[in-house]
C-alpha positions as CSV (number, residue, x, y, z in Angstrom):
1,X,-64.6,-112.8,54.7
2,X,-62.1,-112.1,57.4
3,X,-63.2,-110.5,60.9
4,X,-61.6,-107.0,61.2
5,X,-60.0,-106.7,64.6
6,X,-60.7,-103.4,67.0
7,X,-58.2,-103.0,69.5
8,X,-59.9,-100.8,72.5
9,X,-58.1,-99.1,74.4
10,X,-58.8,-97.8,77.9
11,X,-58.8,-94.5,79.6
12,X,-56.9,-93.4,83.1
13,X,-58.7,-96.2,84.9
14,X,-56.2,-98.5,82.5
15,X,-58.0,-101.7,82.8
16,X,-60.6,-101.7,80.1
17,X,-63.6,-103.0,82.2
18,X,-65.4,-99.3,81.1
19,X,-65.6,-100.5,77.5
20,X,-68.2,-103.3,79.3
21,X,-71.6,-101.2,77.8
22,X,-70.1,-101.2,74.2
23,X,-68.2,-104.4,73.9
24,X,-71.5,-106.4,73.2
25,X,-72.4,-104.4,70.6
26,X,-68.8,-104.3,68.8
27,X,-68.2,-108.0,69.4
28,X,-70.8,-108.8,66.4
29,X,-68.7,-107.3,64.2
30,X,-65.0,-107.0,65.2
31,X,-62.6,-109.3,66.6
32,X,-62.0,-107.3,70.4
33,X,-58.5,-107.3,71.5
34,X,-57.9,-105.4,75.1
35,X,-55.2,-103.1,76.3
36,X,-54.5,-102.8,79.5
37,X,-51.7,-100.7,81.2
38,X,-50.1,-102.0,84.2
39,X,-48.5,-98.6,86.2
40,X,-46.1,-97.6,84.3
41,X,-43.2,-94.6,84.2
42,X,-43.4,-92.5,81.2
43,X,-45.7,-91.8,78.1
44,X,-43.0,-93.7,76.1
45,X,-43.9,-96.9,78.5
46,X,-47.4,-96.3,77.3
47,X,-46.8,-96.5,74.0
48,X,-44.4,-99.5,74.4
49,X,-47.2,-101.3,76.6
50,X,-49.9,-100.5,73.7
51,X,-47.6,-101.8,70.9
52,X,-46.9,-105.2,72.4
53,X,-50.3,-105.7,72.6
54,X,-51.3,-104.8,69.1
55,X,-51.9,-107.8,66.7
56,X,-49.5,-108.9,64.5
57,X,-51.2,-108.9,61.4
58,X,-51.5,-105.1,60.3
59,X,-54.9,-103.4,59.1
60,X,-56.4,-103.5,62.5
61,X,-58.5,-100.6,63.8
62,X,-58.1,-98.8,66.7
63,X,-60.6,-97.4,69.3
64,X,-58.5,-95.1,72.1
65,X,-60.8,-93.0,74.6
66,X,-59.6,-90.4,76.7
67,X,-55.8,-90.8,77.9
68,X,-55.1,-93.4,75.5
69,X,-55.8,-91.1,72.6
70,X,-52.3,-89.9,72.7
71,X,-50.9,-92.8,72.7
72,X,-53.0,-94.2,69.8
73,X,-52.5,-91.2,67.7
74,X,-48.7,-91.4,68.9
75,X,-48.7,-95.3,66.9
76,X,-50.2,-93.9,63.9
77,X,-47.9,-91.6,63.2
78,X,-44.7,-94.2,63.9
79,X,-46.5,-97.2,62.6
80,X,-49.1,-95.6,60.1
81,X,-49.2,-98.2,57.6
82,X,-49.9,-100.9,59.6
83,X,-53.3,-99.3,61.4
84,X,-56.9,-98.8,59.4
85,X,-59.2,-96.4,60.0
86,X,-59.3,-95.5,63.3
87,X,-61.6,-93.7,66.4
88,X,-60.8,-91.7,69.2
89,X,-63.3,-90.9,72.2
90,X,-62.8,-87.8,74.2
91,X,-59.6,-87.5,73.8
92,X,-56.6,-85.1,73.5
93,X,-53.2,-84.5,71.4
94,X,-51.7,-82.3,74.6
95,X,-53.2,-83.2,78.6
96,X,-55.6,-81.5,80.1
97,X,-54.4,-82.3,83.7
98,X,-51.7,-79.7,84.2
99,X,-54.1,-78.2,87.1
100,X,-54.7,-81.0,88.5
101,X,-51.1,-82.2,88.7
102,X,-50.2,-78.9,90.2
103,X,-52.9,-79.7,93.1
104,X,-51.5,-84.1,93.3
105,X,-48.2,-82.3,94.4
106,X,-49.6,-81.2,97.8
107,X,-52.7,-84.2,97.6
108,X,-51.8,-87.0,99.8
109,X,-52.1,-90.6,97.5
110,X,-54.9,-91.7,99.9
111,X,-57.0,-88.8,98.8
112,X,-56.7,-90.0,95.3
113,X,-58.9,-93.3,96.6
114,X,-62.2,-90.9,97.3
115,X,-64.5,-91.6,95.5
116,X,-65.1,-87.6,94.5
117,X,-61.8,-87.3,93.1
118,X,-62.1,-90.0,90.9
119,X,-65.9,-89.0,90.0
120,X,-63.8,-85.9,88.7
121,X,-61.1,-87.7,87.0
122,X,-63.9,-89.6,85.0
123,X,-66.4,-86.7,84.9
124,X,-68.6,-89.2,85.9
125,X,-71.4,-86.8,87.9
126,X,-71.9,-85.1,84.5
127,X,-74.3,-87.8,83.2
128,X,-77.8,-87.2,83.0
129,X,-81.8,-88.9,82.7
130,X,-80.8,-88.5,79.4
131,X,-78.0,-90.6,78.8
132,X,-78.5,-94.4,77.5
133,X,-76.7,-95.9,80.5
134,X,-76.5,-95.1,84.2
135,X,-72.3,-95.4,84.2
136,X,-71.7,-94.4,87.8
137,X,-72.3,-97.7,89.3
138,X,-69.6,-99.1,86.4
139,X,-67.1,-96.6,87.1
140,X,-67.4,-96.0,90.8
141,X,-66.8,-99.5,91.1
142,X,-64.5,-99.3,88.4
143,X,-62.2,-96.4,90.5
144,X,-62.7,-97.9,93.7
145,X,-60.2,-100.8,92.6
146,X,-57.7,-98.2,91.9
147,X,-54.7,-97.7,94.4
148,X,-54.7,-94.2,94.9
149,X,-50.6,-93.5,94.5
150,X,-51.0,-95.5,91.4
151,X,-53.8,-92.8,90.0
152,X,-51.8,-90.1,91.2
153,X,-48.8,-91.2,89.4
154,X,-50.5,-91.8,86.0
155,X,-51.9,-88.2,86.5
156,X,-48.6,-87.2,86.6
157,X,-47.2,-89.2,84.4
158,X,-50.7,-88.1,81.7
159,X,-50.2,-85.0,82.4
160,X,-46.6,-83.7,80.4
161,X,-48.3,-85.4,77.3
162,X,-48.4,-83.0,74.2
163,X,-48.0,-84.8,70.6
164,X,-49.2,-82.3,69.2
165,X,-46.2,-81.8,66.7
166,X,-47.0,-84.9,65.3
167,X,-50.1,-84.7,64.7
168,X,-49.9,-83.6,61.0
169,X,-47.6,-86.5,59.8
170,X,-50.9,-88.6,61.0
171,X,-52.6,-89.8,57.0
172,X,-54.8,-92.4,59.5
173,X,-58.5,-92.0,58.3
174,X,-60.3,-91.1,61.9
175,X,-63.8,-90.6,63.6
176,X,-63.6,-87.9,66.3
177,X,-66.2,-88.4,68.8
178,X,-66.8,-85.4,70.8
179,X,-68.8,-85.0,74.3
180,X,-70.4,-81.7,74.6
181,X,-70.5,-81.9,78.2
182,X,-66.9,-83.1,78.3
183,X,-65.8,-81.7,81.6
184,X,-62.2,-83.0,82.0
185,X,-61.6,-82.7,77.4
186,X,-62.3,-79.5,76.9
187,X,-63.4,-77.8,73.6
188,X,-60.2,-76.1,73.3
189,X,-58.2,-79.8,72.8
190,X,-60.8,-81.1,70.3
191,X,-60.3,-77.8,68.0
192,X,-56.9,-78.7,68.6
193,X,-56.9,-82.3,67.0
194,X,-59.8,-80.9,64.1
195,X,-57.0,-77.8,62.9
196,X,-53.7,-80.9,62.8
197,X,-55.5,-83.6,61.8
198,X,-56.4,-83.3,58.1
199,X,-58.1,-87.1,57.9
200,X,-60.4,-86.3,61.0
201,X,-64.4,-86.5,61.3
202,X,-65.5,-85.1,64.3
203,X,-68.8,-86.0,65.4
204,X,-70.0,-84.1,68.6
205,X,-72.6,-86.2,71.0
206,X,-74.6,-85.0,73.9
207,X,-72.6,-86.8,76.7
208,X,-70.3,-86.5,79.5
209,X,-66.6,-87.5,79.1
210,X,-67.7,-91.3,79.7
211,X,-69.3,-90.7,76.0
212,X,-68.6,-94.7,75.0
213,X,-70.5,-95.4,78.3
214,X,-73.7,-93.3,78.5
215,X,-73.9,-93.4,74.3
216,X,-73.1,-96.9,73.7
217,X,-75.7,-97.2,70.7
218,X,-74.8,-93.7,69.3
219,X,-71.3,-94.1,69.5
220,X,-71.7,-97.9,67.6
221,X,-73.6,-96.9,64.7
222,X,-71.1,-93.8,63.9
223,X,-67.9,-96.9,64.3
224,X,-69.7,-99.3,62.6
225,X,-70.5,-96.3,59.5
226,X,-67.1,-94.8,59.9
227,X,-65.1,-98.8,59.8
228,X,-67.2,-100.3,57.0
229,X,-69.5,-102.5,58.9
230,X,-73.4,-103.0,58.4
């Protein structure tokens, strides 16, 4: 039988190392490919980026947390036919960054290297003695490689992203992961994608927005359920 492939791909940090906590459990059953985003100029470049990247046999699944949710959903709805059932992790069809765009106008670039400001970017203080994982040691370390003009750009750039006009057109069989303590996705955007999305599941989790990173077990029984695998 012939490995499926699951292409991940990453949040604002753009590198994929926060999918470290769920890529040993996925590995047993999918062949991983990585997307990674170098800084790019428009949403368009994202989407670009994403497709050369993509395998080229079709039937692949994808898995697109956070800010690469609109550029996953953005694919299905061009390249529909070639993608399988799909999952999307705290995610969005139009950006919930406008207010903090309007704030990186006046924000010097250096400030966007704090480690506070990208704790809020990746709602990271949300987690709790709850949650699987401990991801603040991943993703503080994950942010502190970031260039600060370089996360302030793809804020910008994130942040005039609304799709949500396509969203109907989308036939893509998907799994909605939802984190009720979401801070940065906020109910409003997941009622959003559950009204235009007429092939969506939405499962809600009790996690911050790092949801693949403090569920890791959670989230990989609901993919493995929702993609076919045992």
């Amino acid at each position: 039988m012939t490995e499926k492939t699951l292409v991940l791909m990453p949040g604002l940090d753009s590198t994929g190392r926060l999918f470290a906590p769920v890529i040993p459990l996925l590995e047993q059953h999918f062949r991983l490919v990585v997307v990674t985003y170098p800084n790019l100029n428009s949403f368009n470049d994202y989407i670009n980026c994403a497709r050369s990247q993509l395998p080229a046999e079709p039937g692949y699944s994808l898995l697109a947390e956070s800010f690469s949710g609109p550029v996953a959903l953005a694919l299905m709805a061009q390249q529909g036919d070639q993608i399988g059932p799909s999952v999307l992790s705290a995610t969005f069809s139009r950006s919930p960054l406008q207010a903090l765009t309007r704030m990186a106008a006046i924000i010097p670039s250096q400030l966007f290297s704090i480690g506070t400001l990208n704790e809020y970017c990746l709602d990271v203080s949300a987690s709790s003695s709850g949650d699987d994982t401990d991801t603040k040691p991943l993703a503080v370390d994950v942010t502190e490689q970031l260039d600060g003009s370089q996360l302030k750009h793809r804020i910008e750039v994130h942040s005039r992203i609304d799709i949500t006009a396509m969203l109907p057109d989308i036939q893509t069989p998907l799994l909605y992961l939802r984190a009720t303590r979401d801070r940065v996705v906020s109910e409003a955007h997941a009622e959003m994608l559950q009204n235009n999305l007429p092939s969506l599941q939405r499962i809600d989790i009790d996690a911050p927005h790092l949801l693949l990173q403090t569920r890791p077990r959670e989230c990989c029984d609901h993919i493995f359920q929702h993609l076919g695998v045992n």
